[in-house]
C-alpha positions in Angstrom: 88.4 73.4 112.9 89.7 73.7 109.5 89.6 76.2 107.0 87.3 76.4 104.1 89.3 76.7 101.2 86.2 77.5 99.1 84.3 79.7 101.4 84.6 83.6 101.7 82.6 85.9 104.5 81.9 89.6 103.2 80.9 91.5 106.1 79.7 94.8 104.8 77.9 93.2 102.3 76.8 96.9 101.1 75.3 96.5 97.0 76.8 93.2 96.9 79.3 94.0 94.3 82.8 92.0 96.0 80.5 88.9 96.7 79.2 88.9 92.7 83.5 89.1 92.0 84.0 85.9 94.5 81.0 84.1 93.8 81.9 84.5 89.6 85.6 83.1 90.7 83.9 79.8 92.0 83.7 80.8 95.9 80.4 80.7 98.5 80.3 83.5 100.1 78.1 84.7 103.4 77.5 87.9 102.8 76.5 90.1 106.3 74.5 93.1 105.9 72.9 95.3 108.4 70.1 96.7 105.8 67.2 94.9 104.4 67.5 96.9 101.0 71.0 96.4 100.4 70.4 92.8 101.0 67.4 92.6 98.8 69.5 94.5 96.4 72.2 92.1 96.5 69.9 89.1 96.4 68.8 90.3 93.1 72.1 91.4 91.5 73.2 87.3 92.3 69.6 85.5 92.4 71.2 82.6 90.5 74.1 82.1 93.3 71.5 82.0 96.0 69.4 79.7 94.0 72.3 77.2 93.7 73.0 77.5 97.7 76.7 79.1 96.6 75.6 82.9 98.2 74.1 82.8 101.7 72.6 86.5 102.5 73.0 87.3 106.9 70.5 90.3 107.6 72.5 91.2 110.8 74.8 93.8 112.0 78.0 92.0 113.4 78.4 92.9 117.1 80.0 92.2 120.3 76.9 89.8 121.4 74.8 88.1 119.2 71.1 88.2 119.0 70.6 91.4 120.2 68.3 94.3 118.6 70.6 97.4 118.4 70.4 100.9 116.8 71.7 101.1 112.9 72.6 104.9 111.2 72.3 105.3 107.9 73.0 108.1 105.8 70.3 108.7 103.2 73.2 110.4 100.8 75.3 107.9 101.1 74.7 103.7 101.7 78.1 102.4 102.4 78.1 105.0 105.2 76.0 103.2 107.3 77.1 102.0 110.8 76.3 101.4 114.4 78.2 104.5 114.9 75.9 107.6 114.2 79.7 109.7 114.2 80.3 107.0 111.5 77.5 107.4 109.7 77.3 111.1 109.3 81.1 111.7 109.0 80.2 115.3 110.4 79.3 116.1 106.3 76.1 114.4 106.8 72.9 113.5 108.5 71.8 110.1 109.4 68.6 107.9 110.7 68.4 104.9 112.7 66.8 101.8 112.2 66.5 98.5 114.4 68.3 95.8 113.7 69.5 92.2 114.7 72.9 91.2 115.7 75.2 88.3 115.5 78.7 87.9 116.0 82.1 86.2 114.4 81.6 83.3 116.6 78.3 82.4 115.4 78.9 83.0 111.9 81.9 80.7 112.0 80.0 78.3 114.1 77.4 78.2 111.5 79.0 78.2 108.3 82.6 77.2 108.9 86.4 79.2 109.2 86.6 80.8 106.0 89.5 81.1 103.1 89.3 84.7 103.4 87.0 87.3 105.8 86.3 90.5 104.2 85.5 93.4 106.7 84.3 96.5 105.3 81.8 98.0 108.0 81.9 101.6 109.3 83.7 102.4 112.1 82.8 98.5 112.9 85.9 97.1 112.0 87.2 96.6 115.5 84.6 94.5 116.4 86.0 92.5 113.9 89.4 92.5 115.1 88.4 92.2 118.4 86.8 88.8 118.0 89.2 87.4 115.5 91.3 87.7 118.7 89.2 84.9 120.4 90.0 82.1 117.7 93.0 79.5 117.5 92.4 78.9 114.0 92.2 81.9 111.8 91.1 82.6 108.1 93.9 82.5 105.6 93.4 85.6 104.3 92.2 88.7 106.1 91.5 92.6 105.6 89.8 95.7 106.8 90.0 99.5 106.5 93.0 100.4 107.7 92.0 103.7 110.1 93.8 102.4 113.4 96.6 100.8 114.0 95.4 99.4 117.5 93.1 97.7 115.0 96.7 96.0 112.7 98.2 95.3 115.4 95.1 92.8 116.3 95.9 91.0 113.2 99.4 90.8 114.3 98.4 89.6 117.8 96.3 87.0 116.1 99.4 85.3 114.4 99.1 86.9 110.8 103.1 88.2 110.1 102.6 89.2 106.4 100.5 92.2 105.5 99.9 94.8 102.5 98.3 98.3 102.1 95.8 98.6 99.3 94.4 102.0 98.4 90.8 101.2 97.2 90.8 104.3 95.8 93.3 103.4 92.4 91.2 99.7 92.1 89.7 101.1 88.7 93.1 100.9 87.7 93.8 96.9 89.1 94.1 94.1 86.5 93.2 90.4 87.5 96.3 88.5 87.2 96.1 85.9 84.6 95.9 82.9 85.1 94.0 83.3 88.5 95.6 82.6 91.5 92.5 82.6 93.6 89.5 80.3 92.1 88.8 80.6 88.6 90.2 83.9 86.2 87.5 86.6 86.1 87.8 89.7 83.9 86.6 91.8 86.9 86.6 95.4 86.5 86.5 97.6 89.8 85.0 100.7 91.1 85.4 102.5 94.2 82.8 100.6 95.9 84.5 97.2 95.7 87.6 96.1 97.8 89.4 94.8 94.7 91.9 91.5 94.6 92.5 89.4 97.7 94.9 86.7 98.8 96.9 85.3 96.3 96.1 87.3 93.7 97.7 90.9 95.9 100.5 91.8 94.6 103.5 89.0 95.3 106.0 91.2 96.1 104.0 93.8 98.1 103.8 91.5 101.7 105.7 93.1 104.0 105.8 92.9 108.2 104.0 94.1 110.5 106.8 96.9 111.4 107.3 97.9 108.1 103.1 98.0 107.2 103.2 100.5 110.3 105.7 102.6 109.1 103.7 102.6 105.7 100.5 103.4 107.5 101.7 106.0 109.5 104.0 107.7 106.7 100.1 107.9 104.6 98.1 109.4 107.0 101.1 112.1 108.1 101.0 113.0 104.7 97.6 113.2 104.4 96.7 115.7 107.2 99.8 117.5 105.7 98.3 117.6 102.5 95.1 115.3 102.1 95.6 116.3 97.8 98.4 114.2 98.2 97.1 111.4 99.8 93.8 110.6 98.2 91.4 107.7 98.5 91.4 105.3 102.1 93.0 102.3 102.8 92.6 98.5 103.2 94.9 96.6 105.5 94.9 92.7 104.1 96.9 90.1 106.3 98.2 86.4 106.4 101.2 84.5 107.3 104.5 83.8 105.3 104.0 80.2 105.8 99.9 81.0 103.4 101.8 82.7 100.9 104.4 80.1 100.3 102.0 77.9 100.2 
């Protein structure tokens, strides 16, 4: 199987904000979204992408097996919280509700649609699901990255092949540029906010990729900090990973 060099999977889909940023940069993206509203939200916020066939909506939680029906918390204060997890959900600040939803997994999405360029995973307390079934592919997406809160979950990208990574704190994106001339698609003058995961691939930072030993050391050095001093370590973080031989090109 080969890699779509045009295609993008946001899993997490949440208000559909990353997908409009890929989608304006000349991507398709599948976007995969437990909630109906989100997705409604997000069909309507890019109506003209889905018209074209260039934005493919998935109304499913991704899951260990697919096609299953399966609990869904969400967090009335706060949308992106929503998860499988109702720890996840509610963060112990909060109070959620379930809903039912359907399931599918990485397999089936990649069996449907193709291996993507890049695979965006931004779902709550979810994101080892993610790792976990990257595990069970040969051929892997150029790009990867998730929320950074385990390093059992890193090291899965490491097992998987991927040998170059790079922390992003999504909390300083209002503050990221677009590199100019793109490096990825075509050059959008995207402005962030804390609910989008910001650049990807080639447009990260080129002097930022480091190993996986040194990302660890990173990692842990952040998080020792923060329970230290959690004023001095503000925001949460992305992990992103590829391979030195992607970069190069």
């Amino acid at each position: 199987m080969n890699v779509q060099s045009s295609l993008i999977f946001d899993i997490g889909l949440h208000q559909g904000l990353d997908s409009e940023f890929y989608l304006s940069k000349g991507f398709s993206v599948i976007g995969v979204e437990a909630r109906i509203d989100l997705c409604e939200n997000s069909k309507e916020r890019n109506l003209s992408y889905v018209k074209n066939g260039t934005f493919t909506i998935v109304n499913k939680a991704l899951y260990k097996r697919d096609n299953e029906t399966v609990k869904f918390y969400i967090n009335p204060d706060k949308d992106d919280w929503g998860s499988l997890s109702q720890g996840s959900a509610e963060k112990g600040v909060g109070t959620s509700f379930s809903v039912e939803v359907k399931t599918t997994t990485l397999k089936n999405l990649i069996d449907t649609y193709g291996m993507p360029h890049y695979a965006k995973c931004d779902i709550e307390g979810g994101d080892a699901i993610f790792a976990d079934q990257l595990l069970n592919f040969a051929i892997h997406p150029n790009f990867v990255s998730l929320e950074a809160t385990s390093g059992i979950d890193i090291a899965k990208l490491a097992a998987c092949g991927y040998d170059a990574f790079q922390i992003v704190n999504q909390y300083v994106n209002p503050q990221t540029a677009c590199p100019f001339p793109a490096r990825e698609g075509t050059y959008v003058d995207a402005h962030f906010n804390h609910h989008m995961s910001g650049l990807f691939g080639h447009e990260l930072p080129q002097d930022q990729w480091v190993d996986f030993e040194t990302l660890m050391a990173m990692w842990l050095d952040w998080y020792s900090l923060r329970r230290r001093n959690p004023n001095l370590a503000v925001g949460w973080l992305d992990v992103h990973a590829t391979t030195k031989v992607v970069i190069k090109g």
